[in-house]
C-alpha positions, 0 to 999 in steps of 0.5 A: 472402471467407474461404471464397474464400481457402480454396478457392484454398489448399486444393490446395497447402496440408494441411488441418490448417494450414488448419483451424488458420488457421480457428480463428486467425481466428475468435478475438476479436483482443483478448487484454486482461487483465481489469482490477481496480480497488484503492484506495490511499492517495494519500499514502503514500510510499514504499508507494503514490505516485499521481503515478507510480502505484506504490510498494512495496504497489503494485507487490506488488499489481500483481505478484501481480494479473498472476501471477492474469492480470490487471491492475491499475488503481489508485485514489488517495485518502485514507482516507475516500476509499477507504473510500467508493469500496469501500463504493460497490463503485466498486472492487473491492478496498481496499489497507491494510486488515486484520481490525481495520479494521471494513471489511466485505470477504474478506480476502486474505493478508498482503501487505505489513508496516509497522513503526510506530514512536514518533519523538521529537526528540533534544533532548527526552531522552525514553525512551520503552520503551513505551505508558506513557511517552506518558502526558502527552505530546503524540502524533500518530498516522496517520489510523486508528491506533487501528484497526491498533496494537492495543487497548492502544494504542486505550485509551490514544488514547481515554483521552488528551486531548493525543492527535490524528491526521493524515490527512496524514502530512507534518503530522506531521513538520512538527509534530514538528520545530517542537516543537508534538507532543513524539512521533508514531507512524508507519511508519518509511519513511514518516517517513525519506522524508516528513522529506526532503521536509519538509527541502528543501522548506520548510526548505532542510537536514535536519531536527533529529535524531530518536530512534526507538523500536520499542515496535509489534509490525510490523502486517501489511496484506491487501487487501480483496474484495468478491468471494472468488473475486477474492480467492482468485486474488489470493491464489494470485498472491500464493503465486507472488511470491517472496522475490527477487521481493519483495526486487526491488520494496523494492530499488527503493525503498532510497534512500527508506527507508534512515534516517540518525539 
């Protein structure tokens, strides 16, 4: 059929548009990007959000994947649950992570910084410059603290009996604000943003005042490979995102993160 239309067009048409047409149809009619499957935490607001699928690390991510032609596909699930689907290669790569996560991978560049933070109620007058003066308090950290926060830190959580960690991060708002932790340790967008949900959907109000101290060093995030070459495009993607691209994407979120003591 095709050499039929061919051989009618051949008179009135010049023989380059018809050897270009030929080549057109010959290709495949799919141009589909190829897909990559990250796993990210589901309970990370405002950095990953399953329910819309997306966040501040998802959409770097996503970004940085279509600059290296391809797209992402996201995989939502606790920490474990992560660590499970890469370790099981059902993913090809593992959001959050870094070299002190004791996850075998290629890491990629620095994608994307949290700043832990210790947060107490205002009312217990505490001050708190630095590790020591956790001593003796109840602190409840994030699920995996103890890998990202340093190994000052991981001696004083091993050392510590009242120490504990959540693997669901609003618990520790909620703890916090009926008093049964006197600090927790986390990243201060995620806690402004969980402590909004936790005041309007269980106590109708804000939340008692808080008091943040910085006393972390801000913990920079990579995502893990199984493939290096994935990661090398992953990270010549990344190198294409500038910084108004990058202020783009936490703009979208200000509202979330934006504190108010």
């Amino acid at each position: 059929m095709l050499t039929l239309i061919l051989s009618r067009l051949k008179k009135s048409i010049p023989h380059q548009f018809i050897f270009a047409s030929l080549i057109f149809l010959a290709l495949p009619t799919s141009y589909a990007e190829e897909e990559v499957k990250i796993a990210f935490n589901n309970a990370r607001t405002p950095y990953s959000i399953e329910k819309t699928e997306n966040g501040i690390e998802v959409e770097i991510v996503r970004e940085a994947l279509q600059k290296a032609g391809y797209k992402l596909v996201p995989v939502f699930g606790s920490v474990e649950r992560k660590e499970s689907l890469y370790e099981q290669k059902m993913v090809d790569g593992i959001a959050t992570v870094n070299k002190d996560s004791a996850i075998q991978a290629n890491y990629s560049d620095v994608y994307v910084t949290f700043q832990n933070v210790a947060i107490t109620l205002k009312s217990h007058n505490l001050s708190i410059t630095g590790l020591k003066d956790l001593t003796g308090l109840k602190v409840s950290a994030f699920r995996g603290a103890t890998h990202y926060l340093g190994d000052s830190f991981r001696r004083f959580a091993q050392s510590d009996p009242l120490y504990s960690e959540e693997n669901q991060q609003l618990n520790q708002n909620r703890l916090l604000n009926e008093g049964k932790v006197d600090v927790i340790i986390a990243d201060r967008a995620i806690f402004t943003y969980l402590n909004q949900v936790l005041g309007k959907s269980i106590f109708g109000a804000p939340l008692s005042p808080v008091v943040i101290y910085p006393i972390f060093p801000k913990t920079p995030y990579r995502v893990g490979f199984h493939d290096v070459a994935l990661r090398d495009k992953f990270n010549a993607g990344l190198k294409k995102l500038d910084k108004e691209d990058i202020e783009t994407i936490y703009a979208r979120y200000q509202d979330v993160i934006r504190f108010t003591p």
